[in-house]
VEXMIVO-671588 format. One record per residue (C-alpha): residue in three letters; x, y, z. Coordinates in nm, 3 decimals, m for minus. Layout:
N
> ala / X / Y / Z
...
END
This chain:
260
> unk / 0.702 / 0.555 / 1.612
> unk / 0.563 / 0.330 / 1.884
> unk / 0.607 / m0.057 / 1.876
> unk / 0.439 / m0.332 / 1.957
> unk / 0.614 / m0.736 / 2.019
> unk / 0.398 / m0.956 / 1.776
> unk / 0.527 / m1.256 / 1.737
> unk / 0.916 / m1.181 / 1.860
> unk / 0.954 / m0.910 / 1.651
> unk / 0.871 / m0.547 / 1.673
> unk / 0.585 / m0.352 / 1.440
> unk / 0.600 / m0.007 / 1.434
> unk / 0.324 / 0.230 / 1.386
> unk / 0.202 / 0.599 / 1.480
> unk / m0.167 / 0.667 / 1.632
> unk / m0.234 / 1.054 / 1.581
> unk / m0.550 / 1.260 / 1.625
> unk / m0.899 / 1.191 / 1.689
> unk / m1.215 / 1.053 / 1.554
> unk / m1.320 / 0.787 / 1.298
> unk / m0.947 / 0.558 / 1.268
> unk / m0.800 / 0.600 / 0.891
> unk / m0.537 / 0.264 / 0.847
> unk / m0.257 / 0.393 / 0.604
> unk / m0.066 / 0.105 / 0.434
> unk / 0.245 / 0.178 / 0.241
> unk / 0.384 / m0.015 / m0.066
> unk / 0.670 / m0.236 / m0.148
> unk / 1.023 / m0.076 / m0.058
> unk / 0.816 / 0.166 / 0.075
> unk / 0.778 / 0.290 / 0.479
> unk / 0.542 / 0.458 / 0.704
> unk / 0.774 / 0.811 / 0.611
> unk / 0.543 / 0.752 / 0.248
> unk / 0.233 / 0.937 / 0.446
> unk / 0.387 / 1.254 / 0.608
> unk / 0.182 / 1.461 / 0.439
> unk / m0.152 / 1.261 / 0.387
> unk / m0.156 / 1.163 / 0.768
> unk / m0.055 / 1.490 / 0.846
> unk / m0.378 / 1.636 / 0.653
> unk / m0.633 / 1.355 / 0.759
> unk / m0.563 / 1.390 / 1.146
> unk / m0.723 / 1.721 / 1.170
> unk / m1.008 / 1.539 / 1.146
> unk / m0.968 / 1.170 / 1.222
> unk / m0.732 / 0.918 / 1.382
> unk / m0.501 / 0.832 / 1.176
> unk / m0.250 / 0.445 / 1.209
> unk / 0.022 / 0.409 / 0.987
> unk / 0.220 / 0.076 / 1.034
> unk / 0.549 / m0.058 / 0.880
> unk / 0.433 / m0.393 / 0.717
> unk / 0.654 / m0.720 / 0.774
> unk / 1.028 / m0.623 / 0.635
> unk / 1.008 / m0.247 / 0.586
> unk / 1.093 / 0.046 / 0.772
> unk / 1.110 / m0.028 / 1.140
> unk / 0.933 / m0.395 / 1.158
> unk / 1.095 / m0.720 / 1.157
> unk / 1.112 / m0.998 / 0.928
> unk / 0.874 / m1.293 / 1.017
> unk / 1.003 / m1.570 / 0.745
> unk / 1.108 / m1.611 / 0.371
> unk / 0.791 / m1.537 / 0.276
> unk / 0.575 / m1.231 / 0.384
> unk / 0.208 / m1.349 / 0.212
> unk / m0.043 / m1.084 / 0.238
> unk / m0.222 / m1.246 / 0.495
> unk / 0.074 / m1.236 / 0.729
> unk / 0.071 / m0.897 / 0.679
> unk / m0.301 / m0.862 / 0.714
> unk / m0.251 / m0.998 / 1.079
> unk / m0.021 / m0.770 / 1.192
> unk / m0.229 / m0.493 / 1.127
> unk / m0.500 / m0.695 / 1.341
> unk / m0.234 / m0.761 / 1.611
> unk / m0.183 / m0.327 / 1.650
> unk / m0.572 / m0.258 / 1.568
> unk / m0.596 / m0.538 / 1.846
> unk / m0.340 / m0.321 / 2.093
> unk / m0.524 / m0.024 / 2.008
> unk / m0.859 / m0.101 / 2.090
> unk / m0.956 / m0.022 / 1.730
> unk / m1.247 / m0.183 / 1.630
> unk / m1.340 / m0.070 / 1.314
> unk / m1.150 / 0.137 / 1.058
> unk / m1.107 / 0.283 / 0.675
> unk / m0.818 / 0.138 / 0.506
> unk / m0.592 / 0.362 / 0.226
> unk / m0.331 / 0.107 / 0.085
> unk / m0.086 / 0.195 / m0.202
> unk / 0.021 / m0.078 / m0.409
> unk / 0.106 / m0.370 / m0.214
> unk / m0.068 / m0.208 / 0.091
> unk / m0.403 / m0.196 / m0.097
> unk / m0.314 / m0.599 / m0.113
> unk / m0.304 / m0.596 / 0.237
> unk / m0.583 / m0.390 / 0.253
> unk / m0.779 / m0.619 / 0.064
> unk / m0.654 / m0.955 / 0.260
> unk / m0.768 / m0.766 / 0.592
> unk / m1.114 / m0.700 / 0.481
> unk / m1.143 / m1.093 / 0.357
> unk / m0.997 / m1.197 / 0.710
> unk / m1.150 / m0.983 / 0.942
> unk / m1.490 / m0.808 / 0.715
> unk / m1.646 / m0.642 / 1.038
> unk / m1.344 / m0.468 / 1.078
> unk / m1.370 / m0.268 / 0.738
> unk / m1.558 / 0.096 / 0.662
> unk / m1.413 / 0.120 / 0.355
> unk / m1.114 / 0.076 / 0.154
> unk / m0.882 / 0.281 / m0.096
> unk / m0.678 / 0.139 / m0.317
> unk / m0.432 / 0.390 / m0.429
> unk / m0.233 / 0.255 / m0.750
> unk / m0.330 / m0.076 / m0.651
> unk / m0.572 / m0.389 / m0.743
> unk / m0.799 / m0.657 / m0.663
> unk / m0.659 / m0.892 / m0.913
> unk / m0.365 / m1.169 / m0.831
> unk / m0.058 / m1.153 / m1.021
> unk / m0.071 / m1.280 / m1.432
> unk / 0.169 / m1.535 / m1.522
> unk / 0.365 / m1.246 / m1.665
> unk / 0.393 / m1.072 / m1.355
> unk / 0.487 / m1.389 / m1.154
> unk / 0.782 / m1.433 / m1.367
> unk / 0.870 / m1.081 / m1.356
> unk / 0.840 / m1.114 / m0.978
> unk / 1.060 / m1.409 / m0.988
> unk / 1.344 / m1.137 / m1.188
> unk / 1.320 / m0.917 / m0.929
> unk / 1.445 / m1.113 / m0.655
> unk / 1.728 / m1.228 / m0.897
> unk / 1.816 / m0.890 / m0.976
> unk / 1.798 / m0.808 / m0.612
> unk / 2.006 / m1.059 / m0.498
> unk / 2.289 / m1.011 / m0.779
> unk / 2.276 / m0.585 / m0.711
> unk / 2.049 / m0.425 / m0.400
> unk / 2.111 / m0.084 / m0.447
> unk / 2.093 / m0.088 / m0.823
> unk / 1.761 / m0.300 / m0.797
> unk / 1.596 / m0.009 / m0.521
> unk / 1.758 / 0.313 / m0.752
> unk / 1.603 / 0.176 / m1.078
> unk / 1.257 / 0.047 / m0.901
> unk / 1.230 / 0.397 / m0.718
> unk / 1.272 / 0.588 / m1.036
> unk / 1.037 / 0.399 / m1.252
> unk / 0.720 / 0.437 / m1.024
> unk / 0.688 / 0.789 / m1.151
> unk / 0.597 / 0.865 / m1.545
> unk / 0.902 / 0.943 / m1.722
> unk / 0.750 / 1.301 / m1.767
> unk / 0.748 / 1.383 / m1.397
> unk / 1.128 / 1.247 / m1.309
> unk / 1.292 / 1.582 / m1.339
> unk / 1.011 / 1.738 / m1.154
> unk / 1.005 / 1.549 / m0.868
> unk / 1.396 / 1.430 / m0.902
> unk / 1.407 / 1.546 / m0.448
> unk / 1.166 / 1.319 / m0.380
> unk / 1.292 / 1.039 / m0.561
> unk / 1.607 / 1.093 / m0.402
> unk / 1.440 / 1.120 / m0.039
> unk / 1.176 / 0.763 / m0.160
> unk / 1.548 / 0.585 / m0.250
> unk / 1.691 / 0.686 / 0.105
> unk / 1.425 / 0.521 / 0.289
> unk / 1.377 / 0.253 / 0.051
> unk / 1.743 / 0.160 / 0.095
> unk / 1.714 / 0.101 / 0.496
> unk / 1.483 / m0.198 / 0.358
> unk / 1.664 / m0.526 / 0.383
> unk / 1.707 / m0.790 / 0.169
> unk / 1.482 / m1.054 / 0.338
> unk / 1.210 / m0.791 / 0.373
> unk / 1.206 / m0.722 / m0.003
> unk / 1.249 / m1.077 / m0.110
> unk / 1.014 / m1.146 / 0.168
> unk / 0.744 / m0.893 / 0.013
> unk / 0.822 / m1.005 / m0.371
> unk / 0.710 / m1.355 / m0.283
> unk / 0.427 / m1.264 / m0.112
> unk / 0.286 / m1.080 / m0.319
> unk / 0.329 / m1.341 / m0.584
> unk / 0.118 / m1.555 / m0.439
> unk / m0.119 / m1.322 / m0.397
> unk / m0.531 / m1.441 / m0.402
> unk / m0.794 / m1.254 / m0.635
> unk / m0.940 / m1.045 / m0.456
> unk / m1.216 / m0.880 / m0.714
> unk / m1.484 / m1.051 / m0.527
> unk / m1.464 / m0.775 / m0.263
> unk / m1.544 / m0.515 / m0.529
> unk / m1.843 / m0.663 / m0.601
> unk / m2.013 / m0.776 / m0.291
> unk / m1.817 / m0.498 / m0.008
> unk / m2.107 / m0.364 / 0.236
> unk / m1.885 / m0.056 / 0.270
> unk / m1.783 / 0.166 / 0.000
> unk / m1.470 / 0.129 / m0.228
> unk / m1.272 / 0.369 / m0.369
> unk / m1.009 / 0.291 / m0.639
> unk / m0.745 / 0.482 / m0.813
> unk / m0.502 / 0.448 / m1.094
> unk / m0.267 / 0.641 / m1.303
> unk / m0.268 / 0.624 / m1.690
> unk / 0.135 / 0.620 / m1.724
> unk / 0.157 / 0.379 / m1.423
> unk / 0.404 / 0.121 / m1.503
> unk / 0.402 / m0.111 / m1.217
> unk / 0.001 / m0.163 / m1.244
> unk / m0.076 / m0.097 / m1.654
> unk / m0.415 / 0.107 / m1.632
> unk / m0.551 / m0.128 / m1.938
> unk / m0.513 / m0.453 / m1.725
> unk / m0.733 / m0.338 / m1.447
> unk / m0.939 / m0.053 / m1.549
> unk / m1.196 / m0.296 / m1.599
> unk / m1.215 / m0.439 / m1.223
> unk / m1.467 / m0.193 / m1.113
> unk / m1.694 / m0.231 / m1.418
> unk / m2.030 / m0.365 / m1.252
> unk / m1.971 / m0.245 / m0.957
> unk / m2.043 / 0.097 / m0.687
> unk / m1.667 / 0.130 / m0.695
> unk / m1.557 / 0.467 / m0.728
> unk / m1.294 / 0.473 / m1.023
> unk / m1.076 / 0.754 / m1.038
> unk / m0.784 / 0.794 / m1.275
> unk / m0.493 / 1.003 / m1.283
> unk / m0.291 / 1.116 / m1.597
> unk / 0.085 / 0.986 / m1.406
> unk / 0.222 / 0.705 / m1.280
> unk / 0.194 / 0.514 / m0.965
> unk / 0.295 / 0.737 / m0.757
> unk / m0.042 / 0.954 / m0.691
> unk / m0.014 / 1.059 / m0.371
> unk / 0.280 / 1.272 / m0.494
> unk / 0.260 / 1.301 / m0.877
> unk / m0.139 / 1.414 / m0.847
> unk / m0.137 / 1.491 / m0.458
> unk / m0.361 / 1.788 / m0.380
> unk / m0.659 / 1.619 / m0.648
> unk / m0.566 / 1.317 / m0.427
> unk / m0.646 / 1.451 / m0.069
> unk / m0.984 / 1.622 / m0.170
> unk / m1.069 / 1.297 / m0.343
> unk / m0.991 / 1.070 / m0.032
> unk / m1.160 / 1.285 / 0.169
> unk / m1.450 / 1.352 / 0.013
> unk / m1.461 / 0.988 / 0.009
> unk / m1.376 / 0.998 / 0.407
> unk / m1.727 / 1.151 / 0.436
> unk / m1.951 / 0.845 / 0.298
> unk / m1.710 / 0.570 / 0.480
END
């Protein structure tokens, strides 16, 4: 991983192959190590940027609060560093939030965005509070928190299959610190709507959801792409795509690769 010094604290991120640049954005408690394979795949064709976001993996903590703005700027700052001037964006979760504040702060930047497992919409009252929980339960019991968030990302019917790769998401996820995922909770929180860009994006849009997800519950924002050229593609697992439906996935994304 390279680094760069953005605001006194490092961001790390990895600039491989050639071509078009493809911005991979990980998820909450989540690191760069999420795209091995997918970055692996899309550089024989493209350049591909993966960054640790604010409090995860190798990057600092900024503050207390990690909005998705903040976040959206230090992608800028190591676009900025690497001469990038235009990109696509794949986010999962949280990083298709980021994804999404990007494109609102810096629009001539964008061309195109996925949003893996992810969504234009700002947190319901319900989530808010169960945000809130979170950094309770955090607080009172980190590595209980991380083993029990890690494992339900995946539908129950694929947690014996892919019981390695849980193991290997907890690992990393545990080398997150506390301020980071506090940091990241509120954040995300406070989080704008964001479905605006699905409607009126010059570039195209790609989103993608799993029917068992049950961090992002498909019938609360299937309906974000109605009236709209958004591609809507749904898996039958859980929020986890890029490994519980991977190889449907990568053709997808770069089929879609094609039209950005």
């Amino acid at each position: 991983m390279n680094q760069i010094n953005y605001k006194n604290i490092d961001i790390a991120y990895s600039d491989t192959g050639k071509g078009t640049a493809i911005v991979l954005l990980h998820g909450f408690l989540e690191n760069s190590t999420m795209w091995h394979y997918f970055a692996g795949e899309f550089a024989k064709k493209y350049r591909v940027i993966t960054v640790d976001l604010l409090g995860h993996g190798q990057t600092g903590c900024l503050g207390y609060i990690h909005t998705m703005e903040d976040m959206a700027d230090a992608i800028h700052a190591v676009l900025h560093e690497l001469r990038i001037r235009k990109a696509v964006f794949m986010g999962h979760s949280m990083g298709g939030y980021v994804a999404l504040a990007f494109a609102e702060l810096y629009p001539d930047m964008v061309k195109g965005i996925v949003l893996q497992n992810s969504t234009s919409l700002a947190d319901s009252d319900e989530r808010k509070k169960n945000r809130d929980r979170a950094i309770k339960a955090v607080k009172q019991n980190y590595t209980a928190f991380i083993r029990m968030s890690i494992t339900n990302l995946f539908s129950e019917d694929n947690r014996e299959q892919f019981a390695a790769e849980i193991e290997t998401l907890r690992t990393e996820a545990l080398k997150t610190p506390l301020q980071g995922i506090v940091a990241a909770l509120e954040g995300m929180k406070v989080r704008k709507d964001r479905e605006v860009i699905l409607h009126f994006a010059p570039y195209p849009i790609l989103l993608v959801l799993g029917k068992q997800d049950q961090s992002l519950v498909y019938d609360e924002h299937a309906g974000q792409a109605e009236g709209t050229d958004v591609k809507f593609v749904t898996y039958p697992h859980g929020h986890m795509s890029h490994i519980e439906s991977r190889d449907e996935l990568l053709k997808e994304v770069l089929e879609f690769f094609k039209n950005c």
